[in-house]
BAFIPA-895859 format. One record per residue (C-alpha): x, y, z; residue in one letter; residue number from 1. Coordinates in nm, 2 decimals, decimal comma. Example, Ala and Ser with C-alpha at 12.3 -4.5 7.8 and 13.67 -1.06 7.14 Angstrom:
// BAFIPA-895859
+--------+--------+--------+------+-----+
!     xx !     yy !     zz ! type ! seq !
+--------+--------+--------+------+-----+
!   1,23 !  -0,45 !   0,78 !    a !   1 !
!   1,37 !  -0,11 !   0,71 !    s !   2 !
+--------+--------+--------+------+-----+
***
This chain:
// BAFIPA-895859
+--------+--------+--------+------+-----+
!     xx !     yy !     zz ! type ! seq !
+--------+--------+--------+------+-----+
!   0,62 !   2,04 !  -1,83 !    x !   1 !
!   0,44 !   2,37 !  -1,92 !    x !   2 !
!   0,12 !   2,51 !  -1,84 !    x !   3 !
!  -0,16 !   2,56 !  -2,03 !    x !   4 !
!  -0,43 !   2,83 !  -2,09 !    x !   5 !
!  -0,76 !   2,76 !  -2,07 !    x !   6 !
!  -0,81 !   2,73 !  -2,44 !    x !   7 !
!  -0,62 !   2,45 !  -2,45 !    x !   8 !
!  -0,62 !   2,26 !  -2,09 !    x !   9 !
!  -0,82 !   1,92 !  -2,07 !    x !  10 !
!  -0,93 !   1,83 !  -1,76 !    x !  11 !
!  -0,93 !   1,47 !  -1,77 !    x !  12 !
!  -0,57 !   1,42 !  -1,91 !    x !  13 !
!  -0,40 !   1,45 !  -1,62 !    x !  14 !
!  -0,63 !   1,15 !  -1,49 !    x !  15 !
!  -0,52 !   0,96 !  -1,75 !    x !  16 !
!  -0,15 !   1,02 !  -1,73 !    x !  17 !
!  -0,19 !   0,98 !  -1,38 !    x !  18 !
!  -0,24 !   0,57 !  -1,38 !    x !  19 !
!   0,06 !   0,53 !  -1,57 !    x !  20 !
!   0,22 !   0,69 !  -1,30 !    x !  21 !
!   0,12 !   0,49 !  -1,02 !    x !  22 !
!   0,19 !   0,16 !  -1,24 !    x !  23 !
!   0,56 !   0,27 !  -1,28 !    x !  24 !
!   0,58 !   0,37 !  -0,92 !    x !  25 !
!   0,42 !   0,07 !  -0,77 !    x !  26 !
!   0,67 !  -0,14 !  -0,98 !    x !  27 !
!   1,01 !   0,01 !  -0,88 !    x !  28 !
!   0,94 !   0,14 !  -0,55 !    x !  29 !
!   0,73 !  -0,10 !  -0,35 !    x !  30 !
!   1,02 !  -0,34 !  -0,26 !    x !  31 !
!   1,22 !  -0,02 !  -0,08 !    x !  32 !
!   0,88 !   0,12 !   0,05 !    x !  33 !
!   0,85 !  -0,26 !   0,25 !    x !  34 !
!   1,19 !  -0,18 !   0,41 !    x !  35 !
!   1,11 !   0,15 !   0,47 !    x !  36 !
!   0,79 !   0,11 !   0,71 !    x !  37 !
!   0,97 !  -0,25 !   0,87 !    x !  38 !
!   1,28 !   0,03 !   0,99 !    x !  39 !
!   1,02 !   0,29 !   1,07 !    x !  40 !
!   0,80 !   0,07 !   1,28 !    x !  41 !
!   1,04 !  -0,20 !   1,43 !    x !  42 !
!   1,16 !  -0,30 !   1,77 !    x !  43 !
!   1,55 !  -0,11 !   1,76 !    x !  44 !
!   1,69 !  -0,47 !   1,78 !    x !  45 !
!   1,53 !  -0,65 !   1,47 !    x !  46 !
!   1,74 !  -0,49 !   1,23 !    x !  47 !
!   2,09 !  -0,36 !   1,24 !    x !  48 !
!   2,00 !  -0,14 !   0,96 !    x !  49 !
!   1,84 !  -0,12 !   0,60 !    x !  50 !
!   2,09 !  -0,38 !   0,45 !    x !  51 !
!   2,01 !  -0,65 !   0,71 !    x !  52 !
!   1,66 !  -0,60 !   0,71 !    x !  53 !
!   1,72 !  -0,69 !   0,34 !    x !  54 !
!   1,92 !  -0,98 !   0,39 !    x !  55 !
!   1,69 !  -1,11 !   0,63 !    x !  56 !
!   1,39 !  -1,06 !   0,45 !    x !  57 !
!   1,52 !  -1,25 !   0,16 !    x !  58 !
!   1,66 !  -1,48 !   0,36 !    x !  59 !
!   1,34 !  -1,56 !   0,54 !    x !  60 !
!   1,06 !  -1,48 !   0,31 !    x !  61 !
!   1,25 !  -1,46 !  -0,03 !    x !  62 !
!   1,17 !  -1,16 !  -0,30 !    x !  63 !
!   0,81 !  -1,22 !  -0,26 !    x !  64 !
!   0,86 !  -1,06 !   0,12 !    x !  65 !
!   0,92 !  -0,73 !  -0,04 !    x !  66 !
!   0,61 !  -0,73 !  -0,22 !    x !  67 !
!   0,42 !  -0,73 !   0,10 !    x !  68 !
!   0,10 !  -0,55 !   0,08 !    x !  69 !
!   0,17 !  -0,49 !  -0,28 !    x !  70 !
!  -0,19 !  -0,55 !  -0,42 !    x !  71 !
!  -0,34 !  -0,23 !  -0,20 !    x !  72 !
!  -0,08 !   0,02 !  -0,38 !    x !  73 !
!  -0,09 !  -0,17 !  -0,68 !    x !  74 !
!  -0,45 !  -0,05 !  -0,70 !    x !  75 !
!  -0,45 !   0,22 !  -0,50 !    x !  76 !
!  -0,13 !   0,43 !  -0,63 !    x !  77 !
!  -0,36 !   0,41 !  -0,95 !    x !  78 !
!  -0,64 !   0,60 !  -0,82 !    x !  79 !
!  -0,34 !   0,75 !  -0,59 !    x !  80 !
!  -0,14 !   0,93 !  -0,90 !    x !  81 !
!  -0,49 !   0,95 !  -1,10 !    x !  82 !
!  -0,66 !   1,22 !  -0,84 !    x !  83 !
!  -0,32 !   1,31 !  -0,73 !    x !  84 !
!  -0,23 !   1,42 !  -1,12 !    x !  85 !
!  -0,49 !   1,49 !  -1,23 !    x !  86 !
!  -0,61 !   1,74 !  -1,00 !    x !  87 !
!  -0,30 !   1,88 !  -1,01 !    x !  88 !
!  -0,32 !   1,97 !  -1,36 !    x !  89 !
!  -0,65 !   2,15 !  -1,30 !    x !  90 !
!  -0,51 !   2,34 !  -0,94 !    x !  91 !
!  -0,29 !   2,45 !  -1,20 !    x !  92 !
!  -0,51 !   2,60 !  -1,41 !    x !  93 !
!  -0,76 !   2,70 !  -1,15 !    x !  94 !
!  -0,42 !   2,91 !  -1,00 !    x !  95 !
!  -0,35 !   3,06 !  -1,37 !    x !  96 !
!  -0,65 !   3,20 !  -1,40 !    x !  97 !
!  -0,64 !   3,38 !  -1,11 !    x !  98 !
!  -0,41 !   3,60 !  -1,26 !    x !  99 !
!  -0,17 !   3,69 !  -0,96 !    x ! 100 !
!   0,18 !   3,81 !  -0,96 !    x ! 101 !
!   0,23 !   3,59 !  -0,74 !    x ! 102 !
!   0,15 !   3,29 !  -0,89 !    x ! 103 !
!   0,23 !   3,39 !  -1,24 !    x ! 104 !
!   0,60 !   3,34 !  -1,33 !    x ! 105 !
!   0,86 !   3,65 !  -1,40 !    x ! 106 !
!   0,81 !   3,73 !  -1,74 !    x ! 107 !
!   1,21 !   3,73 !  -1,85 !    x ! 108 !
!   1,29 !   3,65 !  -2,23 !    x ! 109 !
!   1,56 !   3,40 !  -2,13 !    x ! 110 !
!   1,30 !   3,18 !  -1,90 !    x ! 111 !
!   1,15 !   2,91 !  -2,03 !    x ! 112 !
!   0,86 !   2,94 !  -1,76 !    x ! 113 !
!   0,80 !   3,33 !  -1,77 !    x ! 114 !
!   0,57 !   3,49 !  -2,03 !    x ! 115 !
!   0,72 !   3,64 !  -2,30 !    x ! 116 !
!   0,68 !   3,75 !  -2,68 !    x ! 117 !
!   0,88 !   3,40 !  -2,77 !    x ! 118 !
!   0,65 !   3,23 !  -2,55 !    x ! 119 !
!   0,31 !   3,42 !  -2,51 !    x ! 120 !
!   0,19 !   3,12 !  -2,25 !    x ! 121 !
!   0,18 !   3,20 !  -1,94 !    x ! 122 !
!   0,26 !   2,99 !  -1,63 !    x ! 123 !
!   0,29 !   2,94 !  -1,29 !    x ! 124 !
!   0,56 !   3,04 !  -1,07 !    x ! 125 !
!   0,77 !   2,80 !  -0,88 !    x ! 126 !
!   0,52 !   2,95 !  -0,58 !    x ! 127 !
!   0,26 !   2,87 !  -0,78 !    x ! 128 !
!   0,32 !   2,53 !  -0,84 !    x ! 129 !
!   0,39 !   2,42 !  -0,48 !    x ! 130 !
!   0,02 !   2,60 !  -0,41 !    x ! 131 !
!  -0,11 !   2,37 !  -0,69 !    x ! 132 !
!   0,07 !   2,04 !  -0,53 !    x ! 133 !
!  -0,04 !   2,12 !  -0,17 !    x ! 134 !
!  -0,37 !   2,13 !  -0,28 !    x ! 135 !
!  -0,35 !   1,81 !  -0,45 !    x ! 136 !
!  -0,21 !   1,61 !  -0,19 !    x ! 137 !
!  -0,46 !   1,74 !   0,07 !    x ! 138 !
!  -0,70 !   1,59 !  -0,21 !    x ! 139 !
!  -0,56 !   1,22 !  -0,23 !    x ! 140 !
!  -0,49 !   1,18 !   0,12 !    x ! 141 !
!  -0,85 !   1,11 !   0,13 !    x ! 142 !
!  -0,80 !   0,82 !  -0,06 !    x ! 143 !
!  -0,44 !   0,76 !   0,02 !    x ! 144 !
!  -0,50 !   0,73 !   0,43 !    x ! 145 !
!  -0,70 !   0,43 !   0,40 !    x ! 146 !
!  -0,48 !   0,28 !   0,13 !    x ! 147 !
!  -0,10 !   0,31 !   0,35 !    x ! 148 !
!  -0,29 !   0,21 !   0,64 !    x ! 149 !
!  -0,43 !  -0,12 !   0,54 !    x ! 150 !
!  -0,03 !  -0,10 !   0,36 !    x ! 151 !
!   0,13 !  -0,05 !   0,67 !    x ! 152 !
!  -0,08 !  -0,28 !   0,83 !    x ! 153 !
!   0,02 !  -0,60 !   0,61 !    x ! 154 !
!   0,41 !  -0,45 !   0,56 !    x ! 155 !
!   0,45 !  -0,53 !   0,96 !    x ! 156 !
!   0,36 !  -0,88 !   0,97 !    x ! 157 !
!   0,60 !  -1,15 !   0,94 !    x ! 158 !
!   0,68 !  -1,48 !   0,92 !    x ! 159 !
!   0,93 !  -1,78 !   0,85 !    x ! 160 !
!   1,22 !  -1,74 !   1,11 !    x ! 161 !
!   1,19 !  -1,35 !   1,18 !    x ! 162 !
!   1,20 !  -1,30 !   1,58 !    x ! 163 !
!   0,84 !  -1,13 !   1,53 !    x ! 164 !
!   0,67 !  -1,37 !   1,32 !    x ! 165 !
!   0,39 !  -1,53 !   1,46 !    x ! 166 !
!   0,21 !  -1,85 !   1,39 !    x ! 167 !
!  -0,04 !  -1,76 !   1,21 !    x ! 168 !
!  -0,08 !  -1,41 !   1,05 !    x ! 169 !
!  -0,38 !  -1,16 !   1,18 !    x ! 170 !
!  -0,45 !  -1,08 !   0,82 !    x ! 171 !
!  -0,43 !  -1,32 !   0,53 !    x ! 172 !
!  -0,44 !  -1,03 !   0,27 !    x ! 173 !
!  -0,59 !  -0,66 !   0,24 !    x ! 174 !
!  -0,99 !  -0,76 !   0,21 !    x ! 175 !
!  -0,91 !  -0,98 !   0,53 !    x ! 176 !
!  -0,76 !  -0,66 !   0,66 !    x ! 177 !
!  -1,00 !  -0,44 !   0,56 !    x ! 178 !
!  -1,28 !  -0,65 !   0,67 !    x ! 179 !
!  -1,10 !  -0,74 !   1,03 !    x ! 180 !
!  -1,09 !  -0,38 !   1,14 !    x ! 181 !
!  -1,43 !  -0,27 !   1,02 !    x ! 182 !
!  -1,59 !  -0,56 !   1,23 !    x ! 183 !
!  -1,41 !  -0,45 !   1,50 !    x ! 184 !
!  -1,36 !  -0,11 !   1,48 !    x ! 185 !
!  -1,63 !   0,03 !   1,23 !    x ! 186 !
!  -1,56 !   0,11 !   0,93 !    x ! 187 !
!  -1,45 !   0,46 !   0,98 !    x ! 188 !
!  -1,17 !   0,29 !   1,15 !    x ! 189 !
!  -1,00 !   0,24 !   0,79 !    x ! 190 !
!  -0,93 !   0,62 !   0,77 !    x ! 191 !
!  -0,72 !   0,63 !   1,10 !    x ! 192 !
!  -0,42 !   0,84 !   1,04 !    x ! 193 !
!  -0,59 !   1,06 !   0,82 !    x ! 194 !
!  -0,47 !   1,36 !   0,98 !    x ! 195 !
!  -0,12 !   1,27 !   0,98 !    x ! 196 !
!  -0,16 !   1,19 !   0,59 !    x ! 197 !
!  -0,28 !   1,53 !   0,56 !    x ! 198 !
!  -0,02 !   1,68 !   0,72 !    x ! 199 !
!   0,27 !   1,47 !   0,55 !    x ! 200 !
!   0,13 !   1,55 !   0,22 !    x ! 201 !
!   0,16 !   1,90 !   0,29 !    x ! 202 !
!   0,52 !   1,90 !   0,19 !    x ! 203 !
!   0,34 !   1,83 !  -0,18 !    x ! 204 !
!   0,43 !   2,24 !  -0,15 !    x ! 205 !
!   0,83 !   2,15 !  -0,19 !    x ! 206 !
!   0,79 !   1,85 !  -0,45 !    x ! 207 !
!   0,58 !   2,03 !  -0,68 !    x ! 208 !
!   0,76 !   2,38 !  -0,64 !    x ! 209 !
!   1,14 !   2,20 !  -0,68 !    x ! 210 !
!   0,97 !   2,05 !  -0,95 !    x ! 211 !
!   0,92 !   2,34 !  -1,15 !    x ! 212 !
!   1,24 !   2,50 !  -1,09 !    x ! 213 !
!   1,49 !   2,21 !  -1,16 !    x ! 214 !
!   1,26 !   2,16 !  -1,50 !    x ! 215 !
!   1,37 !   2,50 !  -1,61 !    x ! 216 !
!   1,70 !   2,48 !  -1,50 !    x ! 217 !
!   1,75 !   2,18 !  -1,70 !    x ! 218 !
!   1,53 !   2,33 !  -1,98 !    x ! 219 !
!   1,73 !   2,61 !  -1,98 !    x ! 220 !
!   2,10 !   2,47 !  -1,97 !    x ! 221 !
!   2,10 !   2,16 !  -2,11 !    x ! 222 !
!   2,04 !   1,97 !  -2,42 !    x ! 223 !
!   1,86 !   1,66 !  -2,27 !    x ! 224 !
!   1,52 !   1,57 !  -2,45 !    x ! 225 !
!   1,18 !   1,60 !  -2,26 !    x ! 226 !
!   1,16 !   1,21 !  -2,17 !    x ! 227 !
!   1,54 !   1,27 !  -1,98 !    x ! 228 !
!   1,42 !   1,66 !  -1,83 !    x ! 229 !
!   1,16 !   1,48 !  -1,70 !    x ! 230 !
!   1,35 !   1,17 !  -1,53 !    x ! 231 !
!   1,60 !   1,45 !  -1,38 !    x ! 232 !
!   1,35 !   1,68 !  -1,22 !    x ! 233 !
!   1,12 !   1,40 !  -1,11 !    x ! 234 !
!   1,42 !   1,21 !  -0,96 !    x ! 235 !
!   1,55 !   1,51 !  -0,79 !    x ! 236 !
!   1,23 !   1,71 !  -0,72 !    x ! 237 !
!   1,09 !   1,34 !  -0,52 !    x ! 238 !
!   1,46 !   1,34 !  -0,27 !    x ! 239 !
!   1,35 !   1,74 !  -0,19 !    x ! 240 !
!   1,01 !   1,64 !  -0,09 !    x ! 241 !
!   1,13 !   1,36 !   0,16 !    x ! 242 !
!   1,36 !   1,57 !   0,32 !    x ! 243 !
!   1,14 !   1,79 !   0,38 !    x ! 244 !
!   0,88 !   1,54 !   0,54 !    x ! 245 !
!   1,06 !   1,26 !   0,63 !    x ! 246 !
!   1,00 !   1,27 !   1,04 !    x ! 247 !
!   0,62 !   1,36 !   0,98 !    x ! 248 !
!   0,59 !   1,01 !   0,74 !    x ! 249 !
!   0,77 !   0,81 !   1,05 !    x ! 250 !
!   0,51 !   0,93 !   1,27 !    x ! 251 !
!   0,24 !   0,89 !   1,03 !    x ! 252 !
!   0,33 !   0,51 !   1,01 !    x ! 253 !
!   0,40 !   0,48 !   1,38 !    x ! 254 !
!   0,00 !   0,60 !   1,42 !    x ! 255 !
!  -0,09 !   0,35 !   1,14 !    x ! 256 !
!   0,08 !   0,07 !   1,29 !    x ! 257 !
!  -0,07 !   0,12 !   1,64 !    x ! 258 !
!  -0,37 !  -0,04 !   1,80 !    x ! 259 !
!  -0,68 !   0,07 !   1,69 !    x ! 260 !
!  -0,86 !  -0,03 !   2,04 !    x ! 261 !
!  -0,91 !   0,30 !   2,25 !    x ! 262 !
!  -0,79 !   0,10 !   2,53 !    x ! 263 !
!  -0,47 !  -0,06 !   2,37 !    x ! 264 !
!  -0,39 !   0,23 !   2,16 !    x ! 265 !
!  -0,06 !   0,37 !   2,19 !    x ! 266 !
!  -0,08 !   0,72 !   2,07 !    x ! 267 !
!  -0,38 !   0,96 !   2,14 !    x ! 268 !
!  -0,28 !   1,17 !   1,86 !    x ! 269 !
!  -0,02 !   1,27 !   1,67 !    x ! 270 !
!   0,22 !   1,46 !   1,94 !    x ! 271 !
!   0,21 !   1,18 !   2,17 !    x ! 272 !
!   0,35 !   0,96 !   1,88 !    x ! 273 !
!   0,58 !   1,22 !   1,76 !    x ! 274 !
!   0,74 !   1,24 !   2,16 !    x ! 275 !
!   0,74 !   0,85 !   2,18 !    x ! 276 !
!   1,00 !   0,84 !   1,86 !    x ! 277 !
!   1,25 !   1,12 !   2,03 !    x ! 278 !
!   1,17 !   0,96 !   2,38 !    x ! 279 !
!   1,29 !   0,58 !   2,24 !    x ! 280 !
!   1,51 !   0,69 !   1,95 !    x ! 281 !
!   1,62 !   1,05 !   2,02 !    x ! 282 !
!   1,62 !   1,27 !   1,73 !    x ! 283 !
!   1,77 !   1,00 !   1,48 !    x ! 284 !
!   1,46 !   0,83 !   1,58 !    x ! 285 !
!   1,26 !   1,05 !   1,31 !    x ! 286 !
!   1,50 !   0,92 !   1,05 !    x ! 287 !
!   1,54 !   0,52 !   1,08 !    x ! 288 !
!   1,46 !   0,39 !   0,76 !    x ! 289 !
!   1,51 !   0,70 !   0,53 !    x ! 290 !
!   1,80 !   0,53 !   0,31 !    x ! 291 !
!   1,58 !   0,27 !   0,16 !    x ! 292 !
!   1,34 !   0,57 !   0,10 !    x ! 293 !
!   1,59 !   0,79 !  -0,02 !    x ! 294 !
!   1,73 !   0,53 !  -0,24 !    x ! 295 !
!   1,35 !   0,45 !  -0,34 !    x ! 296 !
!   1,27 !   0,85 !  -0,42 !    x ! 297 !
!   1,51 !   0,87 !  -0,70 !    x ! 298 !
!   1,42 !   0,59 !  -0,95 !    x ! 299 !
!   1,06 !   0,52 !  -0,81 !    x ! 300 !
!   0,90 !   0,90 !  -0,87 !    x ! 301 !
!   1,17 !   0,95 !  -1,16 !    x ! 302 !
!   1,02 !   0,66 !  -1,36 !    x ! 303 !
!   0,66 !   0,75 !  -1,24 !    x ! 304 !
!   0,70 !   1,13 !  -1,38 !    x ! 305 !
!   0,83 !   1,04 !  -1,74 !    x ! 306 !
!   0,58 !   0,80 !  -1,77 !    x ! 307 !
!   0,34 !   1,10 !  -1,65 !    x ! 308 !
!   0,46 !   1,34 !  -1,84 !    x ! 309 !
!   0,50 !   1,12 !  -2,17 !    x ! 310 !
!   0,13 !   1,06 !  -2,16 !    x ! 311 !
!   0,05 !   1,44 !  -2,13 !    x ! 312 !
!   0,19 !   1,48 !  -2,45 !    x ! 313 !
!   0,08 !   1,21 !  -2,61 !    x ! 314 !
!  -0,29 !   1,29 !  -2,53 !    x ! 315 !
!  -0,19 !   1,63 !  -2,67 !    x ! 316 !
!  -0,08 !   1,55 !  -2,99 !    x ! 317 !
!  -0,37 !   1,30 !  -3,04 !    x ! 318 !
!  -0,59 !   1,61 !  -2,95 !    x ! 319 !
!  -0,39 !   1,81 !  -3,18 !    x ! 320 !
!  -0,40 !   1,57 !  -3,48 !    x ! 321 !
+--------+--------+--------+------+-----+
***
């Protein structure tokens, strides 16, 4: 990863890379991202924990049950990881040229990131690039909102033998969904939990920065090529930024899941959902479901940044031919 000056930065490669991203993503991590939200949102008693609600997803609804609301992130983490990447790269540069010292990485002759006569590019500090991925994921939350929700939405439902499966499902697919709760609830009704997607996706700050400083620790002692520095950092970087906002994505999906009638609804904003979790769980509560997502973090975002990365530097070098 490096940043580039003006001179040289394109604005639309980062758009580019950024599908690839959200292909890889969708394809590795969707299955643990089902489990996920079925442990975040679930009665206590359904599951015992992430491996039963495995084994009895499988065992009900076979692998296709992990696939659940696949086709909205299939899409979506797309144009998810395309805005989300691609404005990245160009918060970067927009930070660069402001020309801080607070943004601009220590200029040390043994860093890899700093700004020296070896390497006369500058870049951003660790800072910096937290700045850069707060920014961004403010951005795509205006996207990614109506995207989980219509997500969450389908990941809930069941059927087969689960104890919570009902007849006939209230949404046959995400157009049905989509189209259900705009009839009902108008269509500004599809962005409900924006503000909680905001909010989670301000921990962007700790991905992005983590980011940056495991890629030059790696860069700097170790021998690994860029494909593997790339697979490390995103890997690693991905389990900072959910421990970092783990509870504030269990209430985000607790506000998703809920009723969208004024009368039914469950939580009148985000506080009253974030005291219903320690009220029924306690302070574990904010937690149920995070090993699937932990396990998810690693090989979902590590496979999603190579392929991210790999196309930056492709598109360069066609550039550069």
């Amino acid at each position: 990863m490096s940043d580039r000056t003006g001179k040289d930065h394109a604005a639309y490669r980062g758009f580019v890379a950024g599908v690839f991203s959200g292909i890889s993503k969708l394809t590795v991590g969707h299955p643990f991202d089902t489990i996920k939200v079925r442990l975040q949102t679930s009665p206590p008693t359904q599951f015992s924990g992430p491996l039963d609600c495995v084994l009895k997803t499988i065992r009900n609804e076979g692998i296709r049950g992990f696939y659940k609301g696949a086709t909205p992130p299939l899409v979506g983490w797309m144009f998810m990881d395309s805005l989300m990447l691609g404005s990245l790269s160009n918060y970067r540069q927009l930070l660069l040229d402001i020309d801080s010292p607070f943004l601009r990485a220590s200029p040390h002759l043994t860093e890899p990131g700093g700004r020296s006569l070896n390497d006369p590019v500058p870049r951003l500090s660790a800072a910096g690039h937290g700045i850069a991925g707060m920014f961004a994921g403010w951005t795509v939350s205006f996207i990614a909102a109506p995207i989980e929700h219509v997500k969450a939405r389908l990941q809930v439902q069941y059927h087969g033998r689960h104890p919570s499966a009902s007849s006939k499902p209230r949404y046959t697919g995400p157009i049905d969904c989509i189209l259900k709760i705009s009839r009902a609830h108008g269509i500004l009704s599809i962005f409900h939990g924006l503000r909680a997607t905001l909010l989670f996706r301000t921990f962007f700050f700790f991905w992005w920065s983590s980011y940056d400083l495991i890629t030059r620790y790696l860069k700097s002692h170790t021998d690994l090529s860029a494909p593997a520095v790339n697979f490390w950092a995103g890997g690693l970087s991905a389990q900072v930024f959910w421990l970092t906002s783990y509870p504030s994505d269990v209430v985000k999906q607790r506000i998703m899941t809920d009723e969208l009638g004024v009368d039914k609804r469950r939580y009148a904003n985000w506080w009253r959902a974030a005291r219903s979790i320690y009220r029924e769980h306690g302070a574990r509560g904010y937690w149920r479901g995070f090993l699937p997502c932990f396990l998810r973090a690693f090989p979902a975002n590590a496979a999603a940044l190579v392929a991210f990365e790999s196309v930056m530097r492709g598109l360069q070098r066609i550039e550069g031919d």
